[in-house]
N, C-alpha and C positions, 0 to 999 in steps of 0.2 A: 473544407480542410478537416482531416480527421484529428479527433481528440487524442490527447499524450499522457499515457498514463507510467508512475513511476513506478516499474516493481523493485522490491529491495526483499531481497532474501539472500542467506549466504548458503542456501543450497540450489548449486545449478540445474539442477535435474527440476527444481520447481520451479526456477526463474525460467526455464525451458517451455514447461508447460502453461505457466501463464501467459509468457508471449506466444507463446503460438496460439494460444485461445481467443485471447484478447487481438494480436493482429487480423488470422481468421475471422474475426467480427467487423473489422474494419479502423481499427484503433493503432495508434501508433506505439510501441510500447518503448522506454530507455531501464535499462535495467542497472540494479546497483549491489555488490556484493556484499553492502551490511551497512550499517547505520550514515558511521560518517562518510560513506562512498552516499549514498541517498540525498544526504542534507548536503553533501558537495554539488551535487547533480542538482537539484531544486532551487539552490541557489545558483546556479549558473544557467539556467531556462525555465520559461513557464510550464507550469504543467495541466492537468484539468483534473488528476484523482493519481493520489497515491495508496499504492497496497502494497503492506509493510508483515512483514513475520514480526513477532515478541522477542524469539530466542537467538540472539546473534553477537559476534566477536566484535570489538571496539565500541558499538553503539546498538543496544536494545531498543525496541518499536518504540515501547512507550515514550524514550527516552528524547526518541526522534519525532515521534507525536510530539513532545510539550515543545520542542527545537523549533521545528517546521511552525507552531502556532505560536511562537514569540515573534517569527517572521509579517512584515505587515502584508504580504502578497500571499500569505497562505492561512490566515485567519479564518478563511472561508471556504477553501480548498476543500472537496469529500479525501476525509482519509480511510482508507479501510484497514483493519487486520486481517492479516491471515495466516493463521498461526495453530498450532498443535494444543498452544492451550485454550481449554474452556469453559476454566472454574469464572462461576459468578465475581469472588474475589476478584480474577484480573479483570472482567467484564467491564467492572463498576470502576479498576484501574483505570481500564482504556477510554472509560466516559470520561472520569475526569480528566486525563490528560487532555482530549479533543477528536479522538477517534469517534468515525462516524458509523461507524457500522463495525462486524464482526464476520468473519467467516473461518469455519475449522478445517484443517489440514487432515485427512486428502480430500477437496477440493470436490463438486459436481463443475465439470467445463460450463454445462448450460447455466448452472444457478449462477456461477460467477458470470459468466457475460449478463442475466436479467438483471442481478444487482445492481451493475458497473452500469447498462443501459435505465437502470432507475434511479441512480445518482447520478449520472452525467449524461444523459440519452443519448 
């Protein structure tokens, strides 16, 4: 069964490219148009790796990083960003809130499938 991964960004054009990157690999993908569209979806199905932007309308990454890791079914969950910023400041944000990794906008297709293949194989 292939893995499900959540993308949330509230631009289409990259929710576009993710999925097609991500399905292309073999991976299921459910997309979400921004924070609380994400943390609606997450809680309504399992997931195996969420990849979240920072800068978005109603619910920001981080915001939905600390959301999703009060949840007890996603304590453990890989979350990733990927997102346009990439000062150390929000870095060391994104650790604390529970983000697992970091990747900057625009995106290599390949680097994103090794990553997503090396946190969830």
């Amino acid at each position: 069964m292939a893995k499900t991964i959540l993308a949330v960004d509230d631009s289409a054009s990259i929710r576009q490219m993710v999925s097609f990157t991500l399905k292309s690999a073999g991976y299921e993908v459910v997309e979400a148009v921004d924070g609380m569209d994400g943390l609606e979806k997450a809680k309504a199905r399992s997931v195996n790796l969420i990849l979240t932007d920072q800068n978005m309308p109603r619910m920001d990454g981080l915001t939905l990083i600390r959301s999703l890791r009060a949840q007890p079914q996603y304590k453990s969950i890989p979350i990733l960003m990927l997102t346009t910023e990439s000062s150390e400041a929000m870095k060391t944000q994104g650790r604390a809130a529970g983000a697992t990794g970091w990747l900057v906008k625009p995106f290599d297709p390949q680097k994103l499938i090794e990553v997503v293949r090396k946190v969830i194989g």
